[in-house]
VOTORSE-148582 format. One line per field, with one value per atom (N, C-alpha, C): residue in one letter; atom name; x, y, z; residue number from 1. Coordinates in nm, 3 decimals. Layout:
<nodes>
type [a,...]
atom [CA,...]
c1 [X,...]
c2 [Y,...]
c3 [Z,...]
seq [NUM,...]
</nodes>
This chain:
<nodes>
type [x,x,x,x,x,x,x,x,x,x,x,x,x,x,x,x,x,x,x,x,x,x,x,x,x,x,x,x,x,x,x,x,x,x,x,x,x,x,x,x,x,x,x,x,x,x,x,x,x,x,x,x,x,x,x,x,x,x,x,x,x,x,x,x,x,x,x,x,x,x,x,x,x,x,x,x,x,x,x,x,x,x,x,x,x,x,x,x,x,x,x,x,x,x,x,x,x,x,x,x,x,x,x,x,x,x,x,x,x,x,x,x,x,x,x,x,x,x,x,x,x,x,x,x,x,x,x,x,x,x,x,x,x,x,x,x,x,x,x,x,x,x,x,x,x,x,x,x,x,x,x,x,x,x,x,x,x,x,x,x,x,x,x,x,x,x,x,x,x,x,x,x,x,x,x,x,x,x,x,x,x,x,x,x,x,x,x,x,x,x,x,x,x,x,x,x,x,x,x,x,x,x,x,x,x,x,x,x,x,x,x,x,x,x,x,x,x,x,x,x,x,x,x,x,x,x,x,x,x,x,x,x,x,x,x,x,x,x,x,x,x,x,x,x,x,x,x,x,x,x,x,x,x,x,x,x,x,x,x,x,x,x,x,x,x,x,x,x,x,x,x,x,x,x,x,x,x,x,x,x,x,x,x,x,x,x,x,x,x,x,x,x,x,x,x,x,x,x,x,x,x,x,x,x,x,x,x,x,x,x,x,x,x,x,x,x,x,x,x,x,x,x,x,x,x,x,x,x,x,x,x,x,x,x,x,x,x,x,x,x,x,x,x,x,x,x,x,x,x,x,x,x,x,x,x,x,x,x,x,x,x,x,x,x,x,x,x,x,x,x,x,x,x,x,x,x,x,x,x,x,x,x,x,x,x,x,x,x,x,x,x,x,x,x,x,x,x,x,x,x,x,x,x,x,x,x,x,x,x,x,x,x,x,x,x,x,x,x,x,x,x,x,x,x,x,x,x,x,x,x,x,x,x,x,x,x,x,x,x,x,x,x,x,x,x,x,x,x,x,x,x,x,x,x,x,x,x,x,x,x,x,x,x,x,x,x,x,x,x,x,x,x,x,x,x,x,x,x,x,x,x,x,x,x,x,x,x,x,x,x,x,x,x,x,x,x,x,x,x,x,x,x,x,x,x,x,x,x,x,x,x,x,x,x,x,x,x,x,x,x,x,x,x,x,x,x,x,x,x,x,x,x,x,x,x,x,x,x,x,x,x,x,x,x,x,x,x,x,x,x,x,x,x,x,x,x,x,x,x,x,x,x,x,x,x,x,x,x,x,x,x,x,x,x,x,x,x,x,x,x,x,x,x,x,x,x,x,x,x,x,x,x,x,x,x,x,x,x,x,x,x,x,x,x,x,x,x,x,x,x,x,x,x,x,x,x,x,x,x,x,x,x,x,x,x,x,x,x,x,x,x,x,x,x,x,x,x,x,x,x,x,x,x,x,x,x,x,x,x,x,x,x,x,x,x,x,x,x,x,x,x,x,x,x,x,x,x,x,x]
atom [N,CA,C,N,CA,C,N,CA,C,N,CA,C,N,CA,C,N,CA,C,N,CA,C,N,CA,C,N,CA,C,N,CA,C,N,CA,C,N,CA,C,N,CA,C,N,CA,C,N,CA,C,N,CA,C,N,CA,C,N,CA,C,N,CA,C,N,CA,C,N,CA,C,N,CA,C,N,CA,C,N,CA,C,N,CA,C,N,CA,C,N,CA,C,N,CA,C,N,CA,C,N,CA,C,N,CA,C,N,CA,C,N,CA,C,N,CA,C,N,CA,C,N,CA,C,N,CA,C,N,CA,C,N,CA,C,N,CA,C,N,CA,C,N,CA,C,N,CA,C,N,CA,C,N,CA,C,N,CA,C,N,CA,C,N,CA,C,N,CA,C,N,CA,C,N,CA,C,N,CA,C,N,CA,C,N,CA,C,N,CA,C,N,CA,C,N,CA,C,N,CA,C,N,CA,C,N,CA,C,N,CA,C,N,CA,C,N,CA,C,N,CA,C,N,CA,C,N,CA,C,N,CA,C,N,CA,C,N,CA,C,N,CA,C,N,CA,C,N,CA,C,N,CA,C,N,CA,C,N,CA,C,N,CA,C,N,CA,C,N,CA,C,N,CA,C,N,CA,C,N,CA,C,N,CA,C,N,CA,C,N,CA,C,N,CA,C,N,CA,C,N,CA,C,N,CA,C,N,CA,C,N,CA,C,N,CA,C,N,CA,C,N,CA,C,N,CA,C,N,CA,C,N,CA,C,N,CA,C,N,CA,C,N,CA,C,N,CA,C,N,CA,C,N,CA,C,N,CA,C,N,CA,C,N,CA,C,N,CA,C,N,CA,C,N,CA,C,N,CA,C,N,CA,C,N,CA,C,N,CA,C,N,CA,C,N,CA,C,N,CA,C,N,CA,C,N,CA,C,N,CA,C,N,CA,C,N,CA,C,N,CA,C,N,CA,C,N,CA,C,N,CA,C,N,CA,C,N,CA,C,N,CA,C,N,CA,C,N,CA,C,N,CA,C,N,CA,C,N,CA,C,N,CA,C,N,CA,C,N,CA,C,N,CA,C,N,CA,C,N,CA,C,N,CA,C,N,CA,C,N,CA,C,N,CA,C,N,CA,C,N,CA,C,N,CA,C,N,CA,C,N,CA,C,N,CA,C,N,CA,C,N,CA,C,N,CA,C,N,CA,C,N,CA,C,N,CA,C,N,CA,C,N,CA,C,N,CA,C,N,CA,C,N,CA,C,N,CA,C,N,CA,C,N,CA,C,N,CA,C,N,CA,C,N,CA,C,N,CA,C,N,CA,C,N,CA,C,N,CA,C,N,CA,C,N,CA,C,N,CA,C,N,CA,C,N,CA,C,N,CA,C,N,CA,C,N,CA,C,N,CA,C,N,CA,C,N,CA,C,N,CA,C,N,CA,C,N,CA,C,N,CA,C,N,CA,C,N,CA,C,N,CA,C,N,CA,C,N,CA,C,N,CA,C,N,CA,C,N,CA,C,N,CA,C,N,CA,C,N,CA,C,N,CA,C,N,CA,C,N,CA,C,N,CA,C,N,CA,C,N,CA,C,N,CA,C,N,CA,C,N,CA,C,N,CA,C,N,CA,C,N,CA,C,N,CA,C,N,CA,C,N,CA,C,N,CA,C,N,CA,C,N,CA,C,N,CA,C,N,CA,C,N,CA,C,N,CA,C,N,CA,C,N,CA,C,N,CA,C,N,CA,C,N,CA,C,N,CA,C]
c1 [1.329,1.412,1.335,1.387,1.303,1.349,1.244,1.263,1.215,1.343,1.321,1.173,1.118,0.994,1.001,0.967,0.989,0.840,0.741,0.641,0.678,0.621,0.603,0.462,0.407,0.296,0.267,0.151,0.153,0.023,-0.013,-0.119,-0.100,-0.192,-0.216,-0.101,0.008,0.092,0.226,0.216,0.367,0.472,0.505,0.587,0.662,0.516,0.557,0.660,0.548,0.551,0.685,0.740,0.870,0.967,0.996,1.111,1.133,1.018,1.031,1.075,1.050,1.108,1.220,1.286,1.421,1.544,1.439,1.526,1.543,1.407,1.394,1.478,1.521,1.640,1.781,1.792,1.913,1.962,1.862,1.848,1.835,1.821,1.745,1.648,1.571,1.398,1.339,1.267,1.116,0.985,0.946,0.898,0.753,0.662,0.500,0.447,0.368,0.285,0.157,0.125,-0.029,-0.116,-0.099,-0.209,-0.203,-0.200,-0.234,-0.329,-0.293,-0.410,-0.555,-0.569,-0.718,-0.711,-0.612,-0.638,-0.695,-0.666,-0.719,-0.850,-0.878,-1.029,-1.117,-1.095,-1.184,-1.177,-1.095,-1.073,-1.147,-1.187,-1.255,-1.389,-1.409,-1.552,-1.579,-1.520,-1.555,-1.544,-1.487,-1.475,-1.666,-1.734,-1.799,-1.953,-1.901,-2.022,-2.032,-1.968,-2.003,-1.967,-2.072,-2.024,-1.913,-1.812,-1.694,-1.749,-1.870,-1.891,-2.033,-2.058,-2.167,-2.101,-2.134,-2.047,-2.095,-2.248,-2.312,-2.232,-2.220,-2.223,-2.028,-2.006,-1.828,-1.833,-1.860,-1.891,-1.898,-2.032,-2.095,-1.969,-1.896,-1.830,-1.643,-1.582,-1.504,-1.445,-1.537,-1.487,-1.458,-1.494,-1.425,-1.307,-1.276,-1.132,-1.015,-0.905,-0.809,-0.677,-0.600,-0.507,-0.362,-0.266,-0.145,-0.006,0.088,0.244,0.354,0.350,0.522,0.613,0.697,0.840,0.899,0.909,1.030,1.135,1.193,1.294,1.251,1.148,1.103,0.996,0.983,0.994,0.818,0.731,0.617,0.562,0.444,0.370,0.235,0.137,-0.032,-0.117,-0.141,-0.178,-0.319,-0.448,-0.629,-0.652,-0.690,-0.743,-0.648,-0.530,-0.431,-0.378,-0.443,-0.435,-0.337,-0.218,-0.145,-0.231,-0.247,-0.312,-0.215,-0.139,0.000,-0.031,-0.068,-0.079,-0.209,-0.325,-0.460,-0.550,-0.426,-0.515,-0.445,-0.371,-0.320,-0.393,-0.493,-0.595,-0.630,-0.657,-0.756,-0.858,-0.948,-1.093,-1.066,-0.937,-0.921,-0.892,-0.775,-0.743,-0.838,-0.924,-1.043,-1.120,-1.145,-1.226,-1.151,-1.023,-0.914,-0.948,-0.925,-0.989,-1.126,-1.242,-1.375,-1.374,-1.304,-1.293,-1.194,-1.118,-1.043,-1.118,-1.217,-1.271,-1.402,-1.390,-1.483,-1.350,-1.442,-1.393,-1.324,-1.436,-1.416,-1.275,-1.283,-1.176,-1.049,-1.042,-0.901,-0.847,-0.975,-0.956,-0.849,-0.949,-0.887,-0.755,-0.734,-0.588,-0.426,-0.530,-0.419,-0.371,-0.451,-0.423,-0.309,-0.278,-0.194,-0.091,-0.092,0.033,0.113,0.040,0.156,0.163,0.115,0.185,0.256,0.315,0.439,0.530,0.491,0.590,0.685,0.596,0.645,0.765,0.789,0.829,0.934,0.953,1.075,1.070,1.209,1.259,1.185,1.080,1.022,1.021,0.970,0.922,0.789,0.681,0.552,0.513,0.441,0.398,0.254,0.148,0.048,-0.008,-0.143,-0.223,-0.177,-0.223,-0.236,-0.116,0.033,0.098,0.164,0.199,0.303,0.124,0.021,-0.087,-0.133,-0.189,-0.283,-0.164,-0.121,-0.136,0.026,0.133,0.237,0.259,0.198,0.210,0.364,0.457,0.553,0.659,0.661,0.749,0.914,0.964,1.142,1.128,1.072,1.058,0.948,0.910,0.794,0.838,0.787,0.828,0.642,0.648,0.516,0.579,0.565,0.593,0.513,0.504,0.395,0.436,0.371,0.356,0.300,0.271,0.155,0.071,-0.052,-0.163,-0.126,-0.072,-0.011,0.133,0.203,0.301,0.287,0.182,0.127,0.125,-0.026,-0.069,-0.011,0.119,0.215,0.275,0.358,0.355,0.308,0.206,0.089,0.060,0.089,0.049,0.138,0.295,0.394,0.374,0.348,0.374,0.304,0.170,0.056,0.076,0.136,0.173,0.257,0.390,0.486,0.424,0.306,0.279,0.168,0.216,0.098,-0.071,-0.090,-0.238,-0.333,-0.435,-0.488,-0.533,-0.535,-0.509,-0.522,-0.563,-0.507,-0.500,-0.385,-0.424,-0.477,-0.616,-0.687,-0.789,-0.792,-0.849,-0.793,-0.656,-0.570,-0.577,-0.538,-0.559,-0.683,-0.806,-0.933,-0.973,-0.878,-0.889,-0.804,-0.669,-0.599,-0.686,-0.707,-0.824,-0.953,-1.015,-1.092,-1.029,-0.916,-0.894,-0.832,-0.760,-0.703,-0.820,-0.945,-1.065,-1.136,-1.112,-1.174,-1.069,-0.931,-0.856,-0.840,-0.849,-0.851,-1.006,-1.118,-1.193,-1.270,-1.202,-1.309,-1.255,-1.387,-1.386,-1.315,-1.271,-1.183,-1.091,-0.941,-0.772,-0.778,-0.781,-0.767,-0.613,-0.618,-0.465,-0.409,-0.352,-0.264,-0.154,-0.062,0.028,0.053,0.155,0.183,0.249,0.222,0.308,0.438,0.515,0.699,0.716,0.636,0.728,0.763,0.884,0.987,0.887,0.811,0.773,0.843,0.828,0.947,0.892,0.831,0.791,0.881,0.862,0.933,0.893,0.781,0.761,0.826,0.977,1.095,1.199,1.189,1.291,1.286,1.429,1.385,1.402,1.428,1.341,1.467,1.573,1.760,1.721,1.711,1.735,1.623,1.505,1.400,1.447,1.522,1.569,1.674,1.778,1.871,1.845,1.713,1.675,1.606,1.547,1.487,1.609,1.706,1.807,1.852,1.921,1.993,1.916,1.742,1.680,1.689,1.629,1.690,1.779,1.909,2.072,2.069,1.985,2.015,1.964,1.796,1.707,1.772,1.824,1.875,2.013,2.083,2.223,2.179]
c2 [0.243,0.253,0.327,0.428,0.501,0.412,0.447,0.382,0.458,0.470,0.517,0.479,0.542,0.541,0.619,0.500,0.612,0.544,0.697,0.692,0.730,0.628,0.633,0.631,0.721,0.769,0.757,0.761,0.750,0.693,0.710,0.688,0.495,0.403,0.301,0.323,0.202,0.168,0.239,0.330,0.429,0.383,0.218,0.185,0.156,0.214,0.232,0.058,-0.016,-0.134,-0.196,-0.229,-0.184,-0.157,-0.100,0.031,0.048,0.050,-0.005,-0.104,-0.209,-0.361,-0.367,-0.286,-0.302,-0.199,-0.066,-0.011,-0.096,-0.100,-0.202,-0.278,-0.357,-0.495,-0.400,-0.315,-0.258,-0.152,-0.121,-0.097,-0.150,-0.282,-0.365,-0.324,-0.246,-0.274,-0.287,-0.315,-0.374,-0.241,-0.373,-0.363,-0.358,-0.280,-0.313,-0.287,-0.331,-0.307,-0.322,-0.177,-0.160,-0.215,-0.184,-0.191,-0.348,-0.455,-0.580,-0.611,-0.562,-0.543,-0.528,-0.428,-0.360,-0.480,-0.481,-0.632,-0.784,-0.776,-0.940,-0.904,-0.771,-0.738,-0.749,-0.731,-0.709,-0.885,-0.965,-1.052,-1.182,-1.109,-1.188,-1.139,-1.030,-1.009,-1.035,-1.078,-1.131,-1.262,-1.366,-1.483,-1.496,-1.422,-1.465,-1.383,-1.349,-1.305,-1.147,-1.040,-0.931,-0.791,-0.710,-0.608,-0.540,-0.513,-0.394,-0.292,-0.268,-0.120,-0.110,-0.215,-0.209,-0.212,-0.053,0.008,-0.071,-0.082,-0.174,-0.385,-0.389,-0.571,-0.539,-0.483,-0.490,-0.441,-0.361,-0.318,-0.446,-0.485,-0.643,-0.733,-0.769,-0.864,-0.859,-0.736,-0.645,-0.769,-0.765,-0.874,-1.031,-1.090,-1.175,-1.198,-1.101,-1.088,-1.046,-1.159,-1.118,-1.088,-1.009,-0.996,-0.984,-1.061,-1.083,-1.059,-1.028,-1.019,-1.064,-1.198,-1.254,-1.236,-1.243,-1.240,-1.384,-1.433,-1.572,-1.482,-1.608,-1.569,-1.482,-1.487,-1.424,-1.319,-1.260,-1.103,-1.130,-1.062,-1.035,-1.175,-1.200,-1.289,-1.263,-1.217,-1.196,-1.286,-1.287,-1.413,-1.365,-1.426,-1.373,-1.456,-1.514,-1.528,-1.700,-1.693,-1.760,-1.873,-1.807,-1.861,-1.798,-1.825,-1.769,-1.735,-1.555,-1.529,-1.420,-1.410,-1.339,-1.336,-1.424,-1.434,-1.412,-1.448,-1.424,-1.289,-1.242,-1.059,-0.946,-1.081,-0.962,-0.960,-1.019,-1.004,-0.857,-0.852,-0.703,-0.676,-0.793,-0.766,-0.749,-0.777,-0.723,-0.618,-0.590,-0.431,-0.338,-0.369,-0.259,-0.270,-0.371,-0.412,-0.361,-0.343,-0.276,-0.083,-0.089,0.069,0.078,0.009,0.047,0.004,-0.104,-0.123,0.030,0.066,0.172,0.309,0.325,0.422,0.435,0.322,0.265,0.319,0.387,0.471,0.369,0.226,0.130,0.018,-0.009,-0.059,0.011,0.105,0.195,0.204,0.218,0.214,0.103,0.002,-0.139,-0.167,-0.148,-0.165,-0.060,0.025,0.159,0.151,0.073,0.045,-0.035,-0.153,-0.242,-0.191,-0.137,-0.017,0.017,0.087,0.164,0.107,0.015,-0.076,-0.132,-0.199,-0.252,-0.143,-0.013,0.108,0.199,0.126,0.163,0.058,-0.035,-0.127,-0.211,-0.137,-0.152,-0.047,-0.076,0.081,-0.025,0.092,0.030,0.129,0.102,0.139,0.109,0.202,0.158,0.213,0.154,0.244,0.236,0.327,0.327,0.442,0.504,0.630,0.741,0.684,0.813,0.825,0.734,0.729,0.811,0.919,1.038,1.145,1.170,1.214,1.180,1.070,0.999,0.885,0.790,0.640,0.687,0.739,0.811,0.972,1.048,1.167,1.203,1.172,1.224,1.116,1.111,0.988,1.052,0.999,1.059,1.099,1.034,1.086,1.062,1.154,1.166,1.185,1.071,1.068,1.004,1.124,1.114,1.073,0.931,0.895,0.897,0.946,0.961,0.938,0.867,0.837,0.913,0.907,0.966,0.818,0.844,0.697,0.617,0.663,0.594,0.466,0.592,0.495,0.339,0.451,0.289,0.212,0.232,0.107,0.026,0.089,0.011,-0.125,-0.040,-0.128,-0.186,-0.170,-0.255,-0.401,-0.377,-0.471,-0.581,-0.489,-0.579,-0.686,-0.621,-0.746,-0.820,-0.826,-0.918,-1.011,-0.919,-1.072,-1.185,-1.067,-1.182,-1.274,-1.228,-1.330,-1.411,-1.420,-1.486,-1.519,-1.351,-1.310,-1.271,-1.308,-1.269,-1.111,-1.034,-0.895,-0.817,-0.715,-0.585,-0.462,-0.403,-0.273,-0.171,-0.172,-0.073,-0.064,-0.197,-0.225,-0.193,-0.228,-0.191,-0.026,0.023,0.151,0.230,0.172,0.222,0.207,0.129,0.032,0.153,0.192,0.285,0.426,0.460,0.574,0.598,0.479,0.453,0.462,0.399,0.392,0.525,0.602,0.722,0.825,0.815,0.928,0.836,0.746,0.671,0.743,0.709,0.716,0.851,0.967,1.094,1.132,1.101,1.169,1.096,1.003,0.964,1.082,1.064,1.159,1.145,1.017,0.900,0.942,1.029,0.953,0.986,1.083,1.063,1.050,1.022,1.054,1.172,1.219,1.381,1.381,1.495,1.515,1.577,1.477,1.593,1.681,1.787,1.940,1.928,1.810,1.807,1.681,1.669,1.504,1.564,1.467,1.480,1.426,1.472,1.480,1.405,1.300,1.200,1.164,1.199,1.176,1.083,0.934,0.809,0.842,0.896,0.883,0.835,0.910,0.841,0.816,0.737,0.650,0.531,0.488,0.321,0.288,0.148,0.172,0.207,0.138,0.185,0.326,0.413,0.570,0.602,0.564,0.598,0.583,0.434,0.342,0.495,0.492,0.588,0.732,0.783,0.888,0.886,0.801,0.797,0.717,0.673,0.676,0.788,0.850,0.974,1.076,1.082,1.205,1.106,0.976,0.905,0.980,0.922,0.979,1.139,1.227,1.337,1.393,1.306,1.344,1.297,1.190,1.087,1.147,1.251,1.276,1.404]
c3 [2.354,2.234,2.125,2.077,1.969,1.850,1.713,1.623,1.510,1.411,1.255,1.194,1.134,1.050,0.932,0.785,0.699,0.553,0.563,0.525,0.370,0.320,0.158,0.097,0.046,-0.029,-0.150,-0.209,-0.370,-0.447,-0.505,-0.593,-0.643,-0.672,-0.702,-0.846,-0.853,-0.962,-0.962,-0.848,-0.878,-0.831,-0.755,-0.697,-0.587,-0.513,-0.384,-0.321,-0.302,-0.284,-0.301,-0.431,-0.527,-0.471,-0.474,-0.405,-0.247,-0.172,-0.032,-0.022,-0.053,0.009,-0.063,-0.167,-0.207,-0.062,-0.048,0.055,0.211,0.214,0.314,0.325,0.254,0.231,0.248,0.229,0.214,0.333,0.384,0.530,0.653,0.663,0.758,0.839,0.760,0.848,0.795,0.892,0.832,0.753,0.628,0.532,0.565,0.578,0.589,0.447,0.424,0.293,0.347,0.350,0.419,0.351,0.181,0.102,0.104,0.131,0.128,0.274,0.368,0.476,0.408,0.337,0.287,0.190,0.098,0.029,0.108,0.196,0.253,0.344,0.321,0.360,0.310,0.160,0.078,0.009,0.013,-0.048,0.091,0.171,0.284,0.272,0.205,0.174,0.052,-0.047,-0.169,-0.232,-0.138,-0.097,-0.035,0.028,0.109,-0.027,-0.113,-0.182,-0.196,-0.045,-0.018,-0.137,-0.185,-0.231,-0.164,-0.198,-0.155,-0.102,-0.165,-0.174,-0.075,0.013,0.084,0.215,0.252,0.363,0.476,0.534,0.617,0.665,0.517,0.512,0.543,0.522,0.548,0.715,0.732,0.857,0.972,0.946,1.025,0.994,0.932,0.899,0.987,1.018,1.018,1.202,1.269,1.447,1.375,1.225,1.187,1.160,1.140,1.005,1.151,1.081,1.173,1.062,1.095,0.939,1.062,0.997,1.075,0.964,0.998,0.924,0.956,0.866,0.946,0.796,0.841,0.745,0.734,0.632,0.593,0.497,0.443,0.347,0.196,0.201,0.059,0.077,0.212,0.220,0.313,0.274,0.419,0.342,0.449,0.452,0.488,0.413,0.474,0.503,0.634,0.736,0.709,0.668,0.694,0.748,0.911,0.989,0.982,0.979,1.025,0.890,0.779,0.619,0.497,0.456,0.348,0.239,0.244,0.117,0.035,0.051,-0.035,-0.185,-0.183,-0.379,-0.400,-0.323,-0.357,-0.350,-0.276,-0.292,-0.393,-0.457,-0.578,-0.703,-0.687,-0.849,-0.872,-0.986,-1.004,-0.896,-0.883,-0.852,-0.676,-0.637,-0.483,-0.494,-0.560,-0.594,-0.542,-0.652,-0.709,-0.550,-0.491,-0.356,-0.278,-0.259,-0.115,-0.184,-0.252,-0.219,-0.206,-0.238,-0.193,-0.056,0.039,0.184,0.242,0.179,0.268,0.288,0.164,0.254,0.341,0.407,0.508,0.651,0.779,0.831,0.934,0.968,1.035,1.033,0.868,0.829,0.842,0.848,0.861,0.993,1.038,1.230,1.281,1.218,1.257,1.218,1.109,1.029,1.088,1.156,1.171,1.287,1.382,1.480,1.452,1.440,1.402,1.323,1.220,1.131,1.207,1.366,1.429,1.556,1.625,1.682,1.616,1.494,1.441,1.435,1.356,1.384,1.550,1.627,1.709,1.808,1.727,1.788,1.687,1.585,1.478,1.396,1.350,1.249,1.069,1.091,0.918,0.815,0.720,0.552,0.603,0.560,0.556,0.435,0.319,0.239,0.232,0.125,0.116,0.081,0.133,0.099,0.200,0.272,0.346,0.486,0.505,0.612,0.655,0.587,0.594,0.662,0.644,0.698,0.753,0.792,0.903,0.991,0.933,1.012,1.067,0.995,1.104,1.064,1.117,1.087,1.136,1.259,1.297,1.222,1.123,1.075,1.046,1.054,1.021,0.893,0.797,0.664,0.581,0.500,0.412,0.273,0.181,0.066,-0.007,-0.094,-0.217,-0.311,-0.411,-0.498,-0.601,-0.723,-0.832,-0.987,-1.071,-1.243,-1.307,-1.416,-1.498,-1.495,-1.555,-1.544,-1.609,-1.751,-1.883,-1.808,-1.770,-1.683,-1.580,-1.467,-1.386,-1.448,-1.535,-1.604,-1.652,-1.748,-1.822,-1.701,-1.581,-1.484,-1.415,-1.399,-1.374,-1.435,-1.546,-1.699,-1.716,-1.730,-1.685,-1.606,-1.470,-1.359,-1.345,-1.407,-1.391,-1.479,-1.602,-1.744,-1.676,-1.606,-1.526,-1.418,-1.404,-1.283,-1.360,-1.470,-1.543,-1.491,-1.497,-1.462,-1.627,-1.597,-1.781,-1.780,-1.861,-1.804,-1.915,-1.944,-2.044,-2.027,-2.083,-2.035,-2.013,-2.117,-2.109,-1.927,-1.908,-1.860,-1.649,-1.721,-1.592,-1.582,-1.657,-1.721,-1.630,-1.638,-1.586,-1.468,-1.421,-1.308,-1.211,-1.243,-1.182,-1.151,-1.241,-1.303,-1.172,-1.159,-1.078,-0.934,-0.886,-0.764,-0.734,-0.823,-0.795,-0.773,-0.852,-0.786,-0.655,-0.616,-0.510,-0.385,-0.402,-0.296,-0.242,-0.393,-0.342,-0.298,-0.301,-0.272,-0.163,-0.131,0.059,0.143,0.249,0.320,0.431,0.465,0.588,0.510,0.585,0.576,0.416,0.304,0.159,0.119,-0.019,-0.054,-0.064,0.027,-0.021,0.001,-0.066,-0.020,0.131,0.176,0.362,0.290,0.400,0.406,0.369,0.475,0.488,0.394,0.290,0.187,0.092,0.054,-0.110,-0.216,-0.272,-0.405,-0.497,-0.591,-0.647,-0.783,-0.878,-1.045,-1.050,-1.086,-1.154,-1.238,-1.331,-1.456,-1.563,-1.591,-1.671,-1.622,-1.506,-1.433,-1.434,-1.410,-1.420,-1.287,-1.250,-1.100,-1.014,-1.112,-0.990,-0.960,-1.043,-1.037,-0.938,-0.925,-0.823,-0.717,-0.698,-0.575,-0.481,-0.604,-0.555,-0.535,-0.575,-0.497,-0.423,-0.346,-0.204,-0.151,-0.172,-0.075,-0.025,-0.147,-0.117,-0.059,-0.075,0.026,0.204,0.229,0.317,0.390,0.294,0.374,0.453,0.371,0.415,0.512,0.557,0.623,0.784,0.725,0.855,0.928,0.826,0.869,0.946]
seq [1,1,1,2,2,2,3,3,3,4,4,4,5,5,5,6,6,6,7,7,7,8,8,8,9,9,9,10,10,10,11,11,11,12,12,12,13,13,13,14,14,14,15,15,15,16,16,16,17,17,17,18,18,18,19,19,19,20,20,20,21,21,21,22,22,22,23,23,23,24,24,24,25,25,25,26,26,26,27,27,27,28,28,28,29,29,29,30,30,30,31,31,31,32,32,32,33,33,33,34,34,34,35,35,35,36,36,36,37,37,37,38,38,38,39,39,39,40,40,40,41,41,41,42,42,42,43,43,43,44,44,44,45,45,45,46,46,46,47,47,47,48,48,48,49,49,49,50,50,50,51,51,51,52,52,52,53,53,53,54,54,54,55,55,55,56,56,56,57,57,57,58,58,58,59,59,59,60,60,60,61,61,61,62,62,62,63,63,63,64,64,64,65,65,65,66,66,66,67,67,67,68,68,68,69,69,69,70,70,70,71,71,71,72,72,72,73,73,73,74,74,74,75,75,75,76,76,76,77,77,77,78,78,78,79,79,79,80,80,80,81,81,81,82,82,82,83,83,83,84,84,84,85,85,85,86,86,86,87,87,87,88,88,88,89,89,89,90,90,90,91,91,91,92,92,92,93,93,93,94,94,94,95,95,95,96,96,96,97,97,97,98,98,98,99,99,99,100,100,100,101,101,101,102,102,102,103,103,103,104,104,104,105,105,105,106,106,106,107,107,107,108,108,108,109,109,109,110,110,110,111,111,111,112,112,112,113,113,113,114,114,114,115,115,115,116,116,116,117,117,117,118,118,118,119,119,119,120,120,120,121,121,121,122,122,122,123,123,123,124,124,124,125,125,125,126,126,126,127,127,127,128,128,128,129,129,129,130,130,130,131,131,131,132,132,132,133,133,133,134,134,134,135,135,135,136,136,136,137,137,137,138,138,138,139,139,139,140,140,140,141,141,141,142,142,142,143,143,143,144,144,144,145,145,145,146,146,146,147,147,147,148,148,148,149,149,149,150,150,150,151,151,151,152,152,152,153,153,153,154,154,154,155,155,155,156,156,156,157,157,157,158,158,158,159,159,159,160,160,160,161,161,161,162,162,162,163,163,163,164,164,164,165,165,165,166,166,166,167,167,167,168,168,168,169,169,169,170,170,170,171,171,171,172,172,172,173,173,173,174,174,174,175,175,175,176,176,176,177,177,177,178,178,178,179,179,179,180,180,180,181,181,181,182,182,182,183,183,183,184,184,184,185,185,185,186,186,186,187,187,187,188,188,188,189,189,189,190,190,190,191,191,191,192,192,192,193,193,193,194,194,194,195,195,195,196,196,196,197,197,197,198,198,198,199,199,199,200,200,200,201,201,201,202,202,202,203,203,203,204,204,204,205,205,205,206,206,206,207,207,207,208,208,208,209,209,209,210,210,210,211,211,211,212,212,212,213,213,213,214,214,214,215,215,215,216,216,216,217,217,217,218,218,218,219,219,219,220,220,220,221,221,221,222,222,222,223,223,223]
</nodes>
């Protein structure tokens, strides 16, 4: 049975996340959210003491970590070594730790493997860095989603207040800043644009109007 695949791209804060699991829902497939994988990596190495950024100690650690994805009623579920951590790898300080684990060549290996064994075996949304280039290059569709920094952050800021996280924006702000020269410049899988993706500035959209233009490129790619 072949199966729809549709790769969503984008820089840290632009929505990806967002907007997939709304199409997702409205499509019936399945939803991956890569970037919480690298999140419960880094949040298993910083639980345990480990620098992010100590390519060696993540490395050694990497045959521990088991990272799993089930679905209930209130959308994915990130299993770290058979433990609900959904809510715990959304702090800043994982954030900032899932991009210093992704561009570790090892960690990607491991994760990518698993990405597309689920892709190959349901019609999904995957979003993240690099899926429309590396993790499904032949995907039905390629969509780059992008902000200005000012923008992320703002949303960024938002959702952390709502999740009553303590937070500011300058700080989120620098934080984006940082992961956007991190994500573009590893030498493993970077962030780029693929050749064949729709290009999509939310910048001054609200999120319906984003929603409804990756439907409508969707519809057309699919017809």
């Amino acid at each position: 049975m072949s199966t729809t695949n549709i790769a969503i791209d984008g820089p840290a804060g632009a929505g990806k996340s967002t907007m997939a699991k709304i199409i997702a829902d409205k499509l019936g497939y399945i939803y991956i959210d890569t970037g919480a994988m690298y999140r419960a990596v880094a949040l298993y190495a910083i639980q345990r003491n480990i620098d992010t950024n100590d390519v060696e100690k993540i490395r050694s650690i990497l045959d521990h970590i088991d990272i799993d994805i089930k679905y209930d009623e209130d959308g994915q579920v990130i299993l770290l070594n058979g433990q609900d951590v959904t809510k715990e790898i959304r702090t800043p300080e994982v954030s900032v730790g899932a991009s210093n684990v992704a561009a570790i060549p090892e960690v990607r290996l491991k994760l990518v493997e698993l990405q597309r064994k689920l892709a190959t075996e349901n019609n999904v949304i995957m979003d993240g860095r690099d899926i429309g280039t590396y993790v499904l290059p032949n995907a039905n569709i390629k969509i780059f989603l992008t902000a200005s920094v000012e923008e992320r952050a703002r949303r960024r800021y938002e959702e952390m207040i709502a999740k009553q996280y303590s937070c500011n924006y300058e700080d989120i702000k620098k934080e984006i800043e940082y992961r956007d020269r991190n994500d573009s410049s590893r030498a493993f899988a970077p962030l780029t644009i693929a050749d064949d993706a729709v290009v999509i500035d939310t910048s001054n959209n609200k999120l319906e109007q984003s929603v409804e233009m990756i439907l409508q490129v969707i519809k057309e790619r699919l017809s």
